[in-house]
ZAMARGU-4260 file (C-alpha; in steps of 0.2 Angstrom, whole numbers, plus 5000, padded with zeros to 4 digits):
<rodrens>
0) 5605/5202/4836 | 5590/5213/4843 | 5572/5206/4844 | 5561/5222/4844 | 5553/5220/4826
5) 5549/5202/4831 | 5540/5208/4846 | 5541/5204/4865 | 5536/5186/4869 | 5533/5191/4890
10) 5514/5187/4886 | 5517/5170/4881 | 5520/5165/4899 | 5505/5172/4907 | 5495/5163/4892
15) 5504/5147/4901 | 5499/5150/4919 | 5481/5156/4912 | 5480/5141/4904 | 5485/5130/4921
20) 5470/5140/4932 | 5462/5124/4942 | 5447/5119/4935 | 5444/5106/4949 | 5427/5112/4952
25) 5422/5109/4936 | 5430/5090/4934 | 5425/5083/4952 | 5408/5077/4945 | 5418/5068/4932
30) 5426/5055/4944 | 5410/5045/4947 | 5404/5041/4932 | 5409/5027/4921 | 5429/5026/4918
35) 5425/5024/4901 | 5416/5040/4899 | 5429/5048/4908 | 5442/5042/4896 | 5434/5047/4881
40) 5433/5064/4889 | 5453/5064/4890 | 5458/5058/4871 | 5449/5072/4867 | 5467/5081/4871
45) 5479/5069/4875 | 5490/5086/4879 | 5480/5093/4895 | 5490/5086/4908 | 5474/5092/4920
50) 5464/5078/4908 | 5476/5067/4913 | 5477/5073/4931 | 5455/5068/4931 | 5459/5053/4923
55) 5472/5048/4937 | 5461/5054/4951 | 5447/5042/4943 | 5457/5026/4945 | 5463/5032/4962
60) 5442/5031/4968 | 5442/5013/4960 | 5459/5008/4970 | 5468/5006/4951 | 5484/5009/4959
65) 5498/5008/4945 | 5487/5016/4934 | 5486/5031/4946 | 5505/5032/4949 | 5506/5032/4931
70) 5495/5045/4926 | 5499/5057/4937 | 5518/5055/4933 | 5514/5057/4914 | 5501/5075/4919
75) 5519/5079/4925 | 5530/5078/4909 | 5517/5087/4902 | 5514/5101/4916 | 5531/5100/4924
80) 5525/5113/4938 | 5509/5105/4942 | 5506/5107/4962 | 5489/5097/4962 | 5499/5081/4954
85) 5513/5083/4966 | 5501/5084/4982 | 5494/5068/4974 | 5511/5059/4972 | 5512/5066/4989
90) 5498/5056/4998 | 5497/5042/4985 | 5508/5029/4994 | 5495/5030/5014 | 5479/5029/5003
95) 5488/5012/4995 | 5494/5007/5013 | 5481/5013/5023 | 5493/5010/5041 | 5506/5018/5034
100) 5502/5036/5043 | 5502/5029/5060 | 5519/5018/5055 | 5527/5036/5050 | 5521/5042/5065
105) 5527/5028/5074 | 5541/5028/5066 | 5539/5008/5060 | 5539/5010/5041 | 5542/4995/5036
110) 5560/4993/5025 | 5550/4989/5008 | 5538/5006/5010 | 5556/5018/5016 | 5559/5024/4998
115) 5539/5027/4993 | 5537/5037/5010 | 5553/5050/5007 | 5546/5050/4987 | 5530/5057/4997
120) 5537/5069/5006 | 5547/5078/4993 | 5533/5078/4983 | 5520/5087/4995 | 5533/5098/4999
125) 5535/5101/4980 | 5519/5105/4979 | 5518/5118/4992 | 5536/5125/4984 | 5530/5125/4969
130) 5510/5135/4975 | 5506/5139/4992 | 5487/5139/4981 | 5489/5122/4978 | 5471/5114/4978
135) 5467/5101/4991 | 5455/5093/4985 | 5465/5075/4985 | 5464/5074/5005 | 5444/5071/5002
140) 5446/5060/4985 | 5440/5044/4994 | 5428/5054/5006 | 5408/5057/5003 | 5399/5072/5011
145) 5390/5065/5024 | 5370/5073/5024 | 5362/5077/5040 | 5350/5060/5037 | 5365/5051/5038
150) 5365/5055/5060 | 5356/5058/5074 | 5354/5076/5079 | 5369/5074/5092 | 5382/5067/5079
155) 5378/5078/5066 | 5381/5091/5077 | 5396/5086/5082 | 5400/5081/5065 | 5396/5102/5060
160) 5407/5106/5074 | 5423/5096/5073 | 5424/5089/5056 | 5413/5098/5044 | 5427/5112/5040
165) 5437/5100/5031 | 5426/5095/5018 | 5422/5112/5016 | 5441/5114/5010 | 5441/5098/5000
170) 5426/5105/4989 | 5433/5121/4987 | 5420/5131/5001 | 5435/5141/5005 | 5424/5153/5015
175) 5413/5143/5025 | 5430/5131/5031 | 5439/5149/5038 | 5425/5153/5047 | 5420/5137/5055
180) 5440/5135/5058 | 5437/5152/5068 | 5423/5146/5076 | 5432/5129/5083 | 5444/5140/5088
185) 5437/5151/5100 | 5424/5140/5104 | 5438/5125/5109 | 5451/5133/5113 | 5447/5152/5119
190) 5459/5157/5105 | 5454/5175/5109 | 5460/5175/5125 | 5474/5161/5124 | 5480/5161/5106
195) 5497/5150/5110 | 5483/5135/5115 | 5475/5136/5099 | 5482/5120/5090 | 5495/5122/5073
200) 5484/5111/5064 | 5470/5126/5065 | 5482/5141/5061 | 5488/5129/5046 | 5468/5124/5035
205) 5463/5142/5041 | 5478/5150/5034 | 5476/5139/5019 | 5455/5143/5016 | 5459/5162/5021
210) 5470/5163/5007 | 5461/5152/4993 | 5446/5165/5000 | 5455/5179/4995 | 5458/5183/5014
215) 5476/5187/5011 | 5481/5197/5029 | 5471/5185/5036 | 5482/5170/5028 | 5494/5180/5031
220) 5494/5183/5051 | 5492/5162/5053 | 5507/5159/5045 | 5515/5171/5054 | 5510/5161/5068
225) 5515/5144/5063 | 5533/5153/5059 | 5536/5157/5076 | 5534/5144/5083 | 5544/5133/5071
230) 5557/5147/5074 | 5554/5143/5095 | 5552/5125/5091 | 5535/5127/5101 | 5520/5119/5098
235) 5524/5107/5083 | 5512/5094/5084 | 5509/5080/5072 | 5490/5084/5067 | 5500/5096/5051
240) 5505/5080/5038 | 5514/5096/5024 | 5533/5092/5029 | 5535/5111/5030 | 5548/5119/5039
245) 5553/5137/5042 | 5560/5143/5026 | 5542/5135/5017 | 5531/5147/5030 | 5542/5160/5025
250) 5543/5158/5006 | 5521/5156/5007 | 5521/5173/5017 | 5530/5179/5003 | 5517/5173/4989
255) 5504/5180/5001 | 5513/5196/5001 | 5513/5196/4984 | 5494/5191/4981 | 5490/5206/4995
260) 5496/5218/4985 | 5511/5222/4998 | 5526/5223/4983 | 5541/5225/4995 | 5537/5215/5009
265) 5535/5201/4996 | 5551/5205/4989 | 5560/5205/5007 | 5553/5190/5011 | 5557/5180/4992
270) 5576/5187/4998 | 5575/5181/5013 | 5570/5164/5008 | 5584/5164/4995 | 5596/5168/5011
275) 5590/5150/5016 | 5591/5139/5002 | 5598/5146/4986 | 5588/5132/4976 | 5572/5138/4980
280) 5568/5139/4961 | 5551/5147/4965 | 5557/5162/4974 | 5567/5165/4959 | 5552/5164/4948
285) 5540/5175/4957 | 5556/5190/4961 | 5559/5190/4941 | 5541/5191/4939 | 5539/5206/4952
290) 5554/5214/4944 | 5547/5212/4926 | 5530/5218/4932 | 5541/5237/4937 | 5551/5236/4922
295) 5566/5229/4930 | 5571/5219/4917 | 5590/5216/4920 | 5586/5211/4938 | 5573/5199/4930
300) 5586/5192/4919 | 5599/5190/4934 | 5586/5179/4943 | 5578/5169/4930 | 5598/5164/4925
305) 5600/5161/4944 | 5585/5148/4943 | 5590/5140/4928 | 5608/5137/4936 | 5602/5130/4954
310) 5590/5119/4946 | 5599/5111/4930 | 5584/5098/4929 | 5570/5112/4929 | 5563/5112/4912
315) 5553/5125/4914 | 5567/5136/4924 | 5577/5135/4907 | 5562/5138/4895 | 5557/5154/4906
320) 5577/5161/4907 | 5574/5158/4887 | 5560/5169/4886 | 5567/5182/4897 | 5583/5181/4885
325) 5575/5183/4868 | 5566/5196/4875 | 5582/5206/4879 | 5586/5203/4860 | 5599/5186/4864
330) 5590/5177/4853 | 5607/5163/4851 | 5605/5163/4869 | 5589/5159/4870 | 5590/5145/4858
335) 5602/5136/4868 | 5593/5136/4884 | 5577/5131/4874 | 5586/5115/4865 | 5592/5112/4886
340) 5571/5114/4890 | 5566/5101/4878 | 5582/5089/4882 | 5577/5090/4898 | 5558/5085/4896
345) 5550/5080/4876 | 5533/5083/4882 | 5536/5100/4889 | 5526/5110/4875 | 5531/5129/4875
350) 5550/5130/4868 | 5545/5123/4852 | 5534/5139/4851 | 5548/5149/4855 | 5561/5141/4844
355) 5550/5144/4831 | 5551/5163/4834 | 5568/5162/4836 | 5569/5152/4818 | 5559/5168/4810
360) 5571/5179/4818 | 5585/5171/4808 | 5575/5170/4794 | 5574/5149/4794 | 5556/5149/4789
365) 5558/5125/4787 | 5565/5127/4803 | 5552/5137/4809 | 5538/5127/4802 | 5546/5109/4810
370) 5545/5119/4826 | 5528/5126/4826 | 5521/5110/4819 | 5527/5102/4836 | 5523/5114/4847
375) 5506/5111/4839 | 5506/5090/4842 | 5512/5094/4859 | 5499/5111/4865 | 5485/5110/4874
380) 5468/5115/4868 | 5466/5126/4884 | 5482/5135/4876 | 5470/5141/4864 | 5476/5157/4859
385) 5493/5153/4858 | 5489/5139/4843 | 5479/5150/4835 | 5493/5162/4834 | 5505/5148/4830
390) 5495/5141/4816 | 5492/5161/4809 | 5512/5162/4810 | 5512/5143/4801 | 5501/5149/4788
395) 5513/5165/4785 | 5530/5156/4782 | 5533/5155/4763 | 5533/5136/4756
</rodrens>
């Protein structure tokens, strides 16, 4: 059965990833006022998993510990590819155990705390997996900018030289953490004559405030760095808390590739990560996304089924191989991966849209309306357009 009088459903994913665009900025101001206020703010959509996320993030600044863990785990269900709420998961169990990165370091965890620190770690390196863009703004959550009143002229200056760069990357001054990054740099460790003494920790926040700057080469040519010398096994040292190894640096050159503009070295680098773990689900993505953008669509198929297949629990893997498989006019296709999406997670919102296309197409208009009707109690107001178009298709179906 072919599709093309329905219409191509490709924009449905780019309203999704639209709809997910950070808004951290915006919400940070939220998380000192009155916990109250803050949720009324969220039950005015219970659907936005970045509510939620907020709402964590303000129990977490009051030391409201299950009610963090929980939150963030239910902004999850609801966004199942939510980088932010992985990082959090991420550093979650040392901000509850405050010793717990020098016994990790030390390796002295004690036996009770084991399970929550390997949890962490697959979770920050999730997060990374998942968005190399990942904001990072959870490292500061606990941590008020300090004003030049609060030193003496020597400490502040001190403070400017070695500290202030990292809250200029956990409030989002992207700009102003590279360039005082560069300046420690040079300035500490004479990184223009002797680049292999400048420590990774530096290649690895400049890297990171190059690319959130739109900096790309210069993200670029730090990771390229800290690849190497993961490669060598030179120069690892414990200042760098992301678990990241090789494949990771190489999988974030590749989004930065991509974000530079540089097509085929982005798709090189995607392959070559695949050549390392098959079950990076993420280089999938991005490749089918790349080949759809060049009107590749078979290959796009190929690697959105490739997902799916390598990650059976991904959600969001089967919901975007559904999409790509009703656009190629498989609608019966595309139906079984969406019933898979949805058995997988309840709260994911988006293959009830779709499986109320797919009811139109077989001209089920009950069907159709059941499905709209939840994809409506599930959606998100920031999926704004995609519910008005929903509730224009709802209004269209015959009673």
């Amino acid at each position: 059965m072919t599709v093309g009088r329905h219409g191509n459903v490709a924009l449905v994913v780019f309203a999704l990833l639209a709809a997910r665009a950070p808004a951290q900025s915006q919400q940070v101001a939220l998380l000192d006022r009155d916990i109250k206020d803050v949720e009324k703010w969220v039950r005015e959509d219970t659907n936005d998993a970045q509510r939620t996320y907020y709402l964590a993030l303000a129990h977490w600044k009051r030391h409201h510990w299950r009610q963090t863990d929980s939150l963030l785990r239910l902004a999850i269900r609801m966004e199942p590819r939510y980088p932010e709420a992985f990082l959090a998961l991420g550093r979650l169990p040392y901000a509850r155990r405050t010793q717990l990165a020098d016994e990790v370091n030390r390796d002295h965890v004690p036996e009770q705390w084991r399970a929550a620190v390997k949890e962490a770690q697959d979770y920050e390196l999730r997060a990374f997996r998942t968005d190399p863009m990942v904001s990072l703004e959870i490292e500061g959550i606990e941590i008020e900018e300090p004003q030049a009143i609060d030193y003496g002229l020597p400490e502040y200056q001190f403070y400017l030289r070695c500290c202030a760069w990292k809250m200029d990357l956990w409030r989002g001054r992207y700009r102003s953490a590279y360039d005082r990054l560069t300046t420690l740099a040079e300035r500490e460790f004479d990184a223009k004559k002797d680049p292999d003494k400048v420590p990774d920790f530096i290649y690895w926040y400049r890297g990171l405030a190059a690319a959130h700057s739109f900096q790309f080469d210069a993200a670029i040519a730090d990771f390229h760095v800290l690849l190497d010398r993961t490669l060598k096994q030179q120069q690892r040292d414990e200042i760098i808390n992301v678990p990241l190894a090789d494949n990771e640096f190489r999988f974030m050159l590749a989004v930065l590739h991509r974000l530079a503009g540089h097509t085929d070295s982005a798709v090189a680098l995607f392959q070559e990560s695949l050549e390392h773990d098959l079950g990076l689900v993420m280089a999938h993505t991005y490749l089918a996304a790349i080949y759809e953008q060049a009107g590749r669509d078979s290959d796009a198929l190929v690697e959105r089924q490739r997902a799916a297949e390598l990650n059976p629990d991904d959600p969001v893997a089967a919901f975007e191989l559904a999409v790509s498989l009703f656009n190629r006019g498989k609608v019966r296709e595309s139906v079984t991966e969406l019933y898979r999406s949805i058995g997988l997670n309840d709260r994911y919102a988006p293959p009830h849209y779709l499986l109320g296309r797919a009811a139109e197409a077989f001209g089920q208009p009950d069907l159709a309306r059941d499905q709209y009707e939840q994809f409506l109690a599930l959606a998100s107001m920031r999926l704004a357009n995609l519910r008005t178009e929903t509730q224009q298709r709802l209004d269209k179906l015959p009673k």
